[in-house]
C-alpha positions as CSV (number, residue, x, y, z in Angstrom):
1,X,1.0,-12.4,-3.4
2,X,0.3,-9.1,-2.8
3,X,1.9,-6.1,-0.9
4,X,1.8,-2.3,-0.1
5,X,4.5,-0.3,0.6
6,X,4.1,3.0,1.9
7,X,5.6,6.1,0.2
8,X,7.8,6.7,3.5
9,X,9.7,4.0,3.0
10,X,10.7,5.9,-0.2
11,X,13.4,8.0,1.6
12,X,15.8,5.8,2.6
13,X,17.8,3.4,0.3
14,X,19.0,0.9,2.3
15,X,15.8,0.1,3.5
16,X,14.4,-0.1,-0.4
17,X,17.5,-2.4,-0.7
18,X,16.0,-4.8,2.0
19,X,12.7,-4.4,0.3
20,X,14.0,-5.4,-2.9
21,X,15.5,-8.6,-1.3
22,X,12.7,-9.6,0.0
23,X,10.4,-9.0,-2.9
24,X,13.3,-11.0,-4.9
25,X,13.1,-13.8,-2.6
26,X,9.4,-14.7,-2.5
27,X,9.5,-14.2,-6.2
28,X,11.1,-17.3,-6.3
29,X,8.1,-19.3,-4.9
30,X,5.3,-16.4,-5.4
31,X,4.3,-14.0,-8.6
32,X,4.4,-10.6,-6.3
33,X,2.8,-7.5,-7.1
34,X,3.7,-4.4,-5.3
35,X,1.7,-1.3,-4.5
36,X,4.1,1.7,-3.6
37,X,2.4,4.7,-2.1
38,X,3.3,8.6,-2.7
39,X,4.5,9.4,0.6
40,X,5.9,12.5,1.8
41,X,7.3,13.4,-1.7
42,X,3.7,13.2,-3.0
43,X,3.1,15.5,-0.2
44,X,5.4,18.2,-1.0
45,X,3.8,18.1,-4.6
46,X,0.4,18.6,-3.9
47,X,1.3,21.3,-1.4
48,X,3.3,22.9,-4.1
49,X,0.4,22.9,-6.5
50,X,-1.8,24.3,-4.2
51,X,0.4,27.4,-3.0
52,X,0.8,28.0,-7.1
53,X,-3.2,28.0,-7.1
54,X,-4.0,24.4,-8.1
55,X,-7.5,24.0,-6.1
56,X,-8.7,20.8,-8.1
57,X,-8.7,17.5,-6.2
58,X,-8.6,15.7,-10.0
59,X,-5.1,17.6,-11.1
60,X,-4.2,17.1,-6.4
61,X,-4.6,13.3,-7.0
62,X,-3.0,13.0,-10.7
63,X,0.0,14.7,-8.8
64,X,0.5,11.7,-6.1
65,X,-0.5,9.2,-8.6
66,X,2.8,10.4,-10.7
67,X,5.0,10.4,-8.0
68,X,3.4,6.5,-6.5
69,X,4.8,5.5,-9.4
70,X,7.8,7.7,-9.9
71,X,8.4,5.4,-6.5
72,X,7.0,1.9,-8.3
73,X,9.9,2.6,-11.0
74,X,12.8,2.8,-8.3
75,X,11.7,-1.2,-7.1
76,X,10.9,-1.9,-10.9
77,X,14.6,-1.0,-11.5
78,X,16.5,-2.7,-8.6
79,X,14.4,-5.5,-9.6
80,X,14.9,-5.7,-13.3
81,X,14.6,-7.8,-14.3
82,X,12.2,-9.8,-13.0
83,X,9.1,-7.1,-13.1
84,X,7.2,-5.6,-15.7
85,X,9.4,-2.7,-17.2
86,X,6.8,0.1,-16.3
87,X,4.1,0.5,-13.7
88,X,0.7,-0.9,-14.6
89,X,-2.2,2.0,-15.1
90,X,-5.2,-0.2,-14.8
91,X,-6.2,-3.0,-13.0
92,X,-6.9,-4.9,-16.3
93,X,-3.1,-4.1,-16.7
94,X,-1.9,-5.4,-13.3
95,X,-3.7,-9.0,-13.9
96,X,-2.1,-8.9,-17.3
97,X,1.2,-8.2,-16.3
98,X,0.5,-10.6,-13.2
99,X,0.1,-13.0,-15.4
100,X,3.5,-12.2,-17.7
101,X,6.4,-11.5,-15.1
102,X,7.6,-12.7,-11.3
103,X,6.9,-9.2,-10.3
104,X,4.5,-6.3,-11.0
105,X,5.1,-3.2,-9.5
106,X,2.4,-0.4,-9.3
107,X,1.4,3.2,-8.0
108,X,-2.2,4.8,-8.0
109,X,-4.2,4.5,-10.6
110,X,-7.3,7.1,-10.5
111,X,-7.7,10.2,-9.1
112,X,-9.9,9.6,-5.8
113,X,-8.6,6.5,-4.8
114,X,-6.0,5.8,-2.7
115,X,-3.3,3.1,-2.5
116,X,-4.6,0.7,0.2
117,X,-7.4,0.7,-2.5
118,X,-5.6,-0.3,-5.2
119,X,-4.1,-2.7,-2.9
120,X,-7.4,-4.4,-2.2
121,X,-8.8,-4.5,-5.6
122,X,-5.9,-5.6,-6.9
123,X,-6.4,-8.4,-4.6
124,X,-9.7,-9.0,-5.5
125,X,-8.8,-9.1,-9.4
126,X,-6.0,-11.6,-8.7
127,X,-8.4,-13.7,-6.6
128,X,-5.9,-13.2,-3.5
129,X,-7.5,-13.5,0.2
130,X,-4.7,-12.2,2.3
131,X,-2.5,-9.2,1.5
132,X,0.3,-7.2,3.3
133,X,0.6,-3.5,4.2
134,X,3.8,-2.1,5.5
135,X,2.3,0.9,6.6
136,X,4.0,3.7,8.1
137,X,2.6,3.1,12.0
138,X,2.8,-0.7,11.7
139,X,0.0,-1.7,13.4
140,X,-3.5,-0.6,14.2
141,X,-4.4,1.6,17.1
142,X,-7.6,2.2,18.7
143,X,-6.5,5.9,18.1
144,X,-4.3,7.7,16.1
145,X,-1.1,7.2,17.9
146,X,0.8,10.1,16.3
147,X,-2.2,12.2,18.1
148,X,-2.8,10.6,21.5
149,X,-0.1,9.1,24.0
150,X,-3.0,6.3,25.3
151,X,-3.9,4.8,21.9
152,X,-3.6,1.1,22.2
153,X,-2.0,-1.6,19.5
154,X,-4.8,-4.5,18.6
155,X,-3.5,-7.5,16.9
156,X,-7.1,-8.7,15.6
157,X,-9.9,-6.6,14.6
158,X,-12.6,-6.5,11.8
159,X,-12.5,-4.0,8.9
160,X,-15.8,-3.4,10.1
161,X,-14.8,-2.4,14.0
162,X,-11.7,-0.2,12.1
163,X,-14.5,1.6,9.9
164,X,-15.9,2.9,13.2
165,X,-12.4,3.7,14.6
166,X,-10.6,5.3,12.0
167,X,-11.5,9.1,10.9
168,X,-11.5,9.2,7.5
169,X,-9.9,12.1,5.3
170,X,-9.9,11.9,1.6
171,X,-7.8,14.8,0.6
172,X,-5.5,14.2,-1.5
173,X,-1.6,13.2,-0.3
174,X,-3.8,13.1,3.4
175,X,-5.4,9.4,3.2
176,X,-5.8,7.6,7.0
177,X,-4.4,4.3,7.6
178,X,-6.7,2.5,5.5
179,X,-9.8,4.2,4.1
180,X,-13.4,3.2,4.0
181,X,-13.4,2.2,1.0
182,X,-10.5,-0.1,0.9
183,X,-12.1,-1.8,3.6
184,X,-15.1,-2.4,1.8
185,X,-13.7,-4.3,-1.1
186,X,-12.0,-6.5,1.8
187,X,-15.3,-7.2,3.1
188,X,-17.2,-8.0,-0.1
189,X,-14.1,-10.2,-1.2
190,X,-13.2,-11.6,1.9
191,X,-9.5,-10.5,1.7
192,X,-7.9,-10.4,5.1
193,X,-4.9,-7.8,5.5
194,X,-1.8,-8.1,7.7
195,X,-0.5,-4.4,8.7
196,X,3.3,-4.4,9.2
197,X,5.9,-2.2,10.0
198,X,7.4,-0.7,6.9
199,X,10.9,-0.2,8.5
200,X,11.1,-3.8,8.9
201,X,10.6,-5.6,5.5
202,X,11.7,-9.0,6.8
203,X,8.7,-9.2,8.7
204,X,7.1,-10.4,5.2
205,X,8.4,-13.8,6.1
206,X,6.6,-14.2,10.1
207,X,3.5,-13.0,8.6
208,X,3.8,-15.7,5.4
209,X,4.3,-18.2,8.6
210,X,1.2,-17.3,10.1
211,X,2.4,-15.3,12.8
212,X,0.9,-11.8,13.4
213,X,3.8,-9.0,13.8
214,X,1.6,-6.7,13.4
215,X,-2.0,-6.5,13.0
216,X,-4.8,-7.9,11.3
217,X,-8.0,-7.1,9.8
218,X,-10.8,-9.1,9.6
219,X,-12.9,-9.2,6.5
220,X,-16.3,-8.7,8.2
């Protein structure tokens, strides 16, 4: 089994309380690893760096990788101890650890790539064809719904119809929903992902039913 959660749900503990419930329940039937995302904390950092004159994208990225896992050890330590002690670096690591404990709980891991990526290769290392993103809009939208009041919800699409529909950024701290690149190692690993609302953690359990409370992409 394996899940994202975005940084924003990093700011608010009694939500990270239900998340660690439900991460401790399907532990029980599931190994679980967890990819946390920067979120607005990372955000601050990087803006921080650059208003003291940091203009490298390696040094931007190393900055929200630190604090993705500064939010990996918050999970790793409400769940302790059931997962690994401290958040794997490498994906070599993750299977390892995958392998060890009931649940892994990881950041970023290079500079460049985001989250949803490790998400999907992480997948794709473990062999898994279906993983969960609690993302911070909760489903997918024919446009960016923060940005235009007529963007529609889709419950089924292909990560090849979302390449077309998503505008891709790759600063760093600024990724899109899901980035290009995620969305090709879904397609060449045919790993379907099931976007869900990160202020409802629960909604694990519909989507491990095969209901869709959210949306889905389509490896193709």
């Amino acid at each position: 089994m394996v899940l994202k959660i975005t940084g924003k749900a990093f700011t608010t503990s009694d939500l990270l309380v239900k998340y660690a419930k439900v991460i401790r329940d399907i532990s029980k039937t599931h190994r679980v690893v967890v990819v946390t995302g920067g979120g607005e904390v990372a955000r601050k950092y990087i803006e921080l760096a650059r208003e003291v004159g940091v203009t490298s994208n390696y040094w931007l990225d190393e900055i929200g990788i630190w604090v993705s896992r500064l939010n990996a050890l918050i999970l790793i330590g409400a769940l302790s101890p059931l997962a690994s002690p401290t958040p794997p670096r490498t994906l070599e690591e993750i299977v390892r650890s995958a392998l060890v404990y009931p649940v892994t709980v990881t950041g970023g891991l290079i500079p460049g790539q985001s989250t949803a990526s490790v998400l999907l290769q992480a997948a794709e290392a473990l062999g898994v064809k279906r993983v969960y993103y609690f993302s911070a809009i909760g489903k997918v939208y024919t446009k960016d719904p923060t940005k235009h009041p007529d963007a529609k919800p889709l419950s089924e699409l292909s990560a090849s119809e979302l390449k077309k529909i998503v505008e891709q950024k790759t600063l760093p701290g600024d990724y899109a929903l899901i980035d290009s690149q995620a969305l090709e190692y879904a397609i060449r690993s045919g790993v379907e992902i099931q976007v869900l609302d990160y202020k409802n953690p629960e909604l694990m359990f519909e989507a491990m039913r095969g209901k869709n409370p959210g949306s889905r992409i389509l490896p193709k």
